[in-house]
C-alpha positions in Angstrom: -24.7 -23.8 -33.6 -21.6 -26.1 -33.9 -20.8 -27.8 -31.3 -17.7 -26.3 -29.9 -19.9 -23.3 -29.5 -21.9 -25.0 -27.2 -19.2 -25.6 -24.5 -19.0 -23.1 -22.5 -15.9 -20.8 -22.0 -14.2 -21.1 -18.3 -14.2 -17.8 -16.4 -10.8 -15.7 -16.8 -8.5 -16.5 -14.5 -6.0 -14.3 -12.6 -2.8 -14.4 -11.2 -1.8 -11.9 -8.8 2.2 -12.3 -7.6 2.9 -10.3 -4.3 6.2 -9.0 -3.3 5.3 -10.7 0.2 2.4 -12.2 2.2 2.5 -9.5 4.9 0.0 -6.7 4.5 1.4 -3.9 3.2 0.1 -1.1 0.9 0.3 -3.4 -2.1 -1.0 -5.9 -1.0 -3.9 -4.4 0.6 -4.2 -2.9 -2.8 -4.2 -6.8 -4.3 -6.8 -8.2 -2.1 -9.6 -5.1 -2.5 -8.8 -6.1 -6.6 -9.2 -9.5 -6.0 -12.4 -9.2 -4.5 -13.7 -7.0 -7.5 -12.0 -9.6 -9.6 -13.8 -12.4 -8.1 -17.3 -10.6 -6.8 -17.8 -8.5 -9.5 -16.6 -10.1 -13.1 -16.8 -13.8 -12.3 -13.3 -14.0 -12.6 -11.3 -17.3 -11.1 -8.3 -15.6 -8.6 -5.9 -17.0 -7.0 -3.2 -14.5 -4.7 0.7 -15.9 -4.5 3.5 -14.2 -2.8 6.7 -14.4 -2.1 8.3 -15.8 1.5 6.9 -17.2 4.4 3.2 -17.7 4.9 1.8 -14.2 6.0 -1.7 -12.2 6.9 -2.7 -11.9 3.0 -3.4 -16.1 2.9 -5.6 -15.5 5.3 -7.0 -12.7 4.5 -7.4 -14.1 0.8 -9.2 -17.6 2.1 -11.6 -15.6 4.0 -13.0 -14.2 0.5 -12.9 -17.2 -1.0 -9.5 -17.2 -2.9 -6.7 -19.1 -2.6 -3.8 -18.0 -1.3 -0.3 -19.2 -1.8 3.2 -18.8 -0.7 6.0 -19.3 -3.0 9.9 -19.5 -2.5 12.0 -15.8 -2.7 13.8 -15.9 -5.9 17.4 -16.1 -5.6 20.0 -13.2 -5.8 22.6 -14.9 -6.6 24.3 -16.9 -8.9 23.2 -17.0 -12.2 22.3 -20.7 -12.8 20.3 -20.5 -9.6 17.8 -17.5 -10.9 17.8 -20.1 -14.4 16.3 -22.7 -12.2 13.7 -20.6 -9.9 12.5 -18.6 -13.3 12.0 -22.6 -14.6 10.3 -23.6 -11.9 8.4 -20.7 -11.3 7.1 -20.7 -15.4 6.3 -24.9 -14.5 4.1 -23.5 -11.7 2.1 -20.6 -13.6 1.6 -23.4 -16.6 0.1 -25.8 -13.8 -2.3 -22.8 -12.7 -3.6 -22.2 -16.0 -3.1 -18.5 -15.7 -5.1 -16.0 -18.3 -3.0 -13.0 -17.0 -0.6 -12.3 -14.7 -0.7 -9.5 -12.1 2.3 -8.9 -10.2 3.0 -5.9 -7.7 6.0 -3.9 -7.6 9.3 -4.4 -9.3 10.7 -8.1 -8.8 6.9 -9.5 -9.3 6.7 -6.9 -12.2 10.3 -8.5 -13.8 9.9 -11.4 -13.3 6.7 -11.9 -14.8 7.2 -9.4 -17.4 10.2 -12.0 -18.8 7.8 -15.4 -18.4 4.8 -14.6 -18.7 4.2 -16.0 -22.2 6.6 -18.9 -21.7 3.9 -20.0 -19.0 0.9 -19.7 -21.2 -0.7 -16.7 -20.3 -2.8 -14.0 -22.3 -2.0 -10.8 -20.9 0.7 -9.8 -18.3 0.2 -6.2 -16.4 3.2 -4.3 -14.9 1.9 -3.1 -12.0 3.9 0.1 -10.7 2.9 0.9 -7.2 6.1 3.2 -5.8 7.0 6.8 -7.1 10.6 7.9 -7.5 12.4 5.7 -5.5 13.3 2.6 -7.5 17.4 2.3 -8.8 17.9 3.1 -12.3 16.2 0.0 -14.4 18.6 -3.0 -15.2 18.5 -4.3 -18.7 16.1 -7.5 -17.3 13.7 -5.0 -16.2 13.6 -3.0 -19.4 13.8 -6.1 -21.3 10.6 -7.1 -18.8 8.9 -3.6 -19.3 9.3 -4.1 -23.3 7.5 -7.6 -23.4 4.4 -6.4 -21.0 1.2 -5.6 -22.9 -0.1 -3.2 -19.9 1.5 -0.5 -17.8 -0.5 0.8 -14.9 0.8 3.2 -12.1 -1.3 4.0 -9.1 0.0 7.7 -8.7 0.4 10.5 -12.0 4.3 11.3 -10.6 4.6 7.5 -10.8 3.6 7.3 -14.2 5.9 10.0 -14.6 9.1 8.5 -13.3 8.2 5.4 -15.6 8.4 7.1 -18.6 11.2 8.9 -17.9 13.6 5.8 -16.1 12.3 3.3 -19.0 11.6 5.9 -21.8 8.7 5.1 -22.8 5.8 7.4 -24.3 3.9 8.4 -20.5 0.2 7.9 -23.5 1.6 3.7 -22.4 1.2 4.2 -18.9 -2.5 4.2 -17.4 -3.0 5.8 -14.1 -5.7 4.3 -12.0 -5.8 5.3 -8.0 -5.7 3.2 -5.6 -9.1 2.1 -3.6 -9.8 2.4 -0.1 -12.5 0.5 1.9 -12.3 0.3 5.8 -13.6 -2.4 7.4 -16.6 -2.2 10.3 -14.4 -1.4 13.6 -14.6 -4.6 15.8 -13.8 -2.3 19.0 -14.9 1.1 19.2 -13.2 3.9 20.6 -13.0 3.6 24.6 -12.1 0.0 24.3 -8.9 1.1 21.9 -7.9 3.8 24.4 -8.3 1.4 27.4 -5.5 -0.9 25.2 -3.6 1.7 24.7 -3.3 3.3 27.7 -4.9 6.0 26.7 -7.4 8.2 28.9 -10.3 10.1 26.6 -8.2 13.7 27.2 -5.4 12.0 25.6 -4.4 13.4 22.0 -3.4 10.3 19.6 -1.7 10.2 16.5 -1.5 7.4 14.5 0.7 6.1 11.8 -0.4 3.0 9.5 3.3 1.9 8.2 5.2 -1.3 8.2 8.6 -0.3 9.8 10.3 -0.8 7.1 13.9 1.8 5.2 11.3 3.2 2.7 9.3 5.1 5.8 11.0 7.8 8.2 9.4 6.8 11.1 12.6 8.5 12.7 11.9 12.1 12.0 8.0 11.4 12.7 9.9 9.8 16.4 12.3 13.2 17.1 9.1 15.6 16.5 6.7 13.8 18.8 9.9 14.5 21.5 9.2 17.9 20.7 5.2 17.5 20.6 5.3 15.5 24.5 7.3 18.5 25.6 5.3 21.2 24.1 1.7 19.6 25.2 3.5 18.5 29.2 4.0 22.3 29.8 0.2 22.7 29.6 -0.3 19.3 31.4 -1.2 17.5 28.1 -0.9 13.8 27.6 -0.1 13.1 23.8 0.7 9.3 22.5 2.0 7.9 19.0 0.9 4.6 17.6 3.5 3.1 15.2 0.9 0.5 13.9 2.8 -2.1 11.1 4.5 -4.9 10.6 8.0 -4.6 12.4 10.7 -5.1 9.3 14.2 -4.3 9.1 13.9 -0.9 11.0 12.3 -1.7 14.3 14.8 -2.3 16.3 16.7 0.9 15.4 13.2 3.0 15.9 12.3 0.9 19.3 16.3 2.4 20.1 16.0 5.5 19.0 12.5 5.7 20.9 14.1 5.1 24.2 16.8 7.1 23.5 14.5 10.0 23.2 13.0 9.0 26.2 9.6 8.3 24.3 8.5 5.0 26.3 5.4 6.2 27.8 4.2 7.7 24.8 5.1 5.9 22.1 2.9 2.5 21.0 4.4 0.0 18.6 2.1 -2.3 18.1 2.8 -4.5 15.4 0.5 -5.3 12.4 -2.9 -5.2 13.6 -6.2 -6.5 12.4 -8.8 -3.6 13.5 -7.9 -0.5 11.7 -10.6 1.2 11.3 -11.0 0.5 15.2 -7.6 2.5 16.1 -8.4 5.0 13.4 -11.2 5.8 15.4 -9.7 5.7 18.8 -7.0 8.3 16.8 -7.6 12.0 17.2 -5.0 12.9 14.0 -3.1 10.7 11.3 0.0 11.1 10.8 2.5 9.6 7.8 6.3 10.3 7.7 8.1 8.8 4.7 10.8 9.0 2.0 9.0 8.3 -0.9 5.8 7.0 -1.9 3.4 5.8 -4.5 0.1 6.5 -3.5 0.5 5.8 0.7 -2.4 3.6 1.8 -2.1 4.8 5.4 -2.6 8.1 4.2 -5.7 7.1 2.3 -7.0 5.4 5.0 -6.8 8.1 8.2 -8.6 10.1 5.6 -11.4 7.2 4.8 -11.7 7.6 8.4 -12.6 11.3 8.8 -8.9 11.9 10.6 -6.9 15.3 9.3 -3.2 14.2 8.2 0.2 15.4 9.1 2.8 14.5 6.4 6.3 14.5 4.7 5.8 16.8 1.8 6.9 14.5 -0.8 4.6 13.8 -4.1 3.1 11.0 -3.3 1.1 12.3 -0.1 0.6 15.6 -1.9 -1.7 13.4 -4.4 -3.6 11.8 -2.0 -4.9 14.6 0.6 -4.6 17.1 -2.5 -4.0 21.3 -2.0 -6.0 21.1 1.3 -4.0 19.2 2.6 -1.1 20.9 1.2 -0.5 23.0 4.9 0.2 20.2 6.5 3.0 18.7 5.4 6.2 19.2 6.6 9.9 18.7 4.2 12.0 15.7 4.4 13.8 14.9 7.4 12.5 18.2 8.9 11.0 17.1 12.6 10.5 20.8 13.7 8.2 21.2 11.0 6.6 18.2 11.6 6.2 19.0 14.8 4.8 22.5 14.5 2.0 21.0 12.1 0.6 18.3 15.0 0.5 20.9 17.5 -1.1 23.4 15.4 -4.0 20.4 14.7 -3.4 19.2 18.2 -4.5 22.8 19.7 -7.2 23.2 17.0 -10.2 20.5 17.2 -12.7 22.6 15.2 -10.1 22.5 12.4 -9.0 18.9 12.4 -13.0 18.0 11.9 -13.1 20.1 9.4 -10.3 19.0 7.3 -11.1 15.5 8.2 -14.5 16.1 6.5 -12.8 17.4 3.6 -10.7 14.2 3.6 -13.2 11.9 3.8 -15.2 13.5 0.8 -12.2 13.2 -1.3 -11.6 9.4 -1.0 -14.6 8.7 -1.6 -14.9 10.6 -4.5 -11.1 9.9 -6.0 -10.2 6.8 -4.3 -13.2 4.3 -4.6 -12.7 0.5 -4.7 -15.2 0.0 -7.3 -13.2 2.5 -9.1 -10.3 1.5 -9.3 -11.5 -2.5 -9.6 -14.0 -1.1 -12.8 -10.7 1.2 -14.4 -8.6 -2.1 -14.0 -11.1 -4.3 -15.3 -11.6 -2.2 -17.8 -8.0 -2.4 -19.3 -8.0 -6.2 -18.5 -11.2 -6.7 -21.5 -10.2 -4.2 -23.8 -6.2 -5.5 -24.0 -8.0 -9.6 -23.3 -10.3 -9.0 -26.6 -7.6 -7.8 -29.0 -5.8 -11.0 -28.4 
């Protein structure tokens, strides 16, 4: 054996680049890889995002990764971008990045462009929306044309890819997302008694940062309708708006107390225990503009919870043609509305659909899936190079 065969090799290491440290969809998505990365293959990770310190350094410390919180890039002059793409290429050298894997569009671009100016062996473009991205600039097609690896988390994602970058949909590899739910820290009377919710009380819960992509306003104007409906039979109903509050909460906490929804409308903020309120939740609920593949969909359904939704492709792929009943057209908060009462008046029903829900993430939406497909595609693109 010479001797340079002796040394032994250093374990890959991985880079993932977040559009932010708050704990959102992606992210979430991130993290449960990360763990796979670092659990299952040995793998060296390390998690950066992009803004203020957040919940995902946290989160990524407590599983042993490091977690790191880099500037915004610019969006405005020119020269300014030159410098932060510099800097940012100095900083992936420094980590000794193997491959890059950024989330979502500007992590996606900008990566796509340095990745093999900072000494890395594989970059992945990591598509995690559906439909509603602006037509590609020439930097992100330039990006798109330099990245080895093209994964979507959704089939209608892969779809719009192909189409808005024209490229043959054979690049694109769809791999689902995973969902794992926590052990609840509080169980279910303890939730209700934070709430302010006694055990006749009918719940629905929405997991959503509050944020222009979500239509937490239509989901607001049919629980109007829903509090009148169920107070003619002397029914107590209450919404939880569970997120991060972003760019639309004020408007929604507004347009809540305009609709005289006070009393039965919870905002709660980002919270820690979800599988906690999940099970303190008698429905899920998800109203949105467009989507990917929507991780609080995925996860009222981990939970054993039936789903009322916008009818919009990306919840249609995650609760599949059961769930297809449910789900009520854009901006529509009649319909809406007429599917949580129906659920609402029908326990027997929303157990049974829950069931069915339950089955289908874990059969579809597995972590280990999804961190096996993706480690998969890591090897086979890693060994050609």
């Amino acid at each position: 054996m010479r001797a340079r065969d002796a040394v032994p090799r250093r374990p890959v290491r991985f880079l993932f680049v977040l559009p932010s440290l708050q704990l959102g969809g992606a992210e979430r998505q991130a993290l449960l890889l990360a763990r796979h990365l670092a659990e299952r293959e040995r793998a060296d990770v390390q998690v950066w995002g992009f803004g203020e310190p957040g919940p995902v350094v946290s989160a990524a410390e407590r599983l042993g990764i490091e977690g790191r919180s880099v500037p915004l890039p610019p969006g405005g002059a020119r020269v300014d971008q030159v410098r932060f793409t510099a800097w940012f290429v100095r900083q992936v050298r420094r980590a000794a990045a193997d491959v890059l894997l950024p989330y979502s569009r500007v992590p996606n671009r900008l990566c796509g462009l340095t990745w093999r100016w900072a000494g890395a062996r594989l970059c992945v473009w990591n598509h995690r929306d559906g439909g509603n991205m602006s037509a590609p600039t020439r930097a992100d097609r330039w990006a798109m044309r330099r990245t080895p690896v093209v994964v979507s988390n959704s089939r209608h994602g892969a779809e719009f890819l192909a189409r808005a970058y024209a490229i043959p949909l054979s690049r694109i590899a769809v791999v689902h997302n995973g969902v794992e739910l926590a052990p609840a820290r509080d169980d279910r009377a303890a939730w209700r008694a934070r709430l302010g919710a006694g055990e006749r009380t009918f719940v629905a819960s929405m997991l959503a940062n509050l944020t222009s992509n979500k239509d937490h306003a239509t989901l607001l104007r049919a629980w109007r309708t829903v509090v009148d409906v169920m107070g003619r039979s002397r029914l107590e109903a209450l919404l939880v708006l569970a997120g991060f509050p972003g760019e639309t909460a004020p408007a929604l906490e507004r347009l809540a107390a305009d609709l005289r929804l006070a009393a039965s409308v919870r905002f709660t903020g980002q919270i820690d225990d979800v599988t906690g309120l999940l099970e303190a939740s008698d429905l899920g609920v998800f109203s949105s503009r467009h989507e990917g593949s929507p991780n609080g969909v995925l996860e009222c359904m981990a939970a054993g919870l039936a789903v009322v939704g916008t009818d919009i492709d990306g919840i249609r792929e995650a609760v599949g043609e059961a769930g297809y009943p449910y789900l009520a057209p854009s901006g529509d908060h009649e319909s809406f509305a007429g599917h949580i009462l129906a659920l609402a008046n029908d326990p027997a029903l929303r157990t049974e659909i829950g069931r069915e829900n339950r089955g289908r993430v874990t059969s579809i939406f597995s972590p280990t899936r999804m961190g096996a497909r993706m480690a998969g595609l890591f090897a086979a693109h890693l060994e050609q190079r």
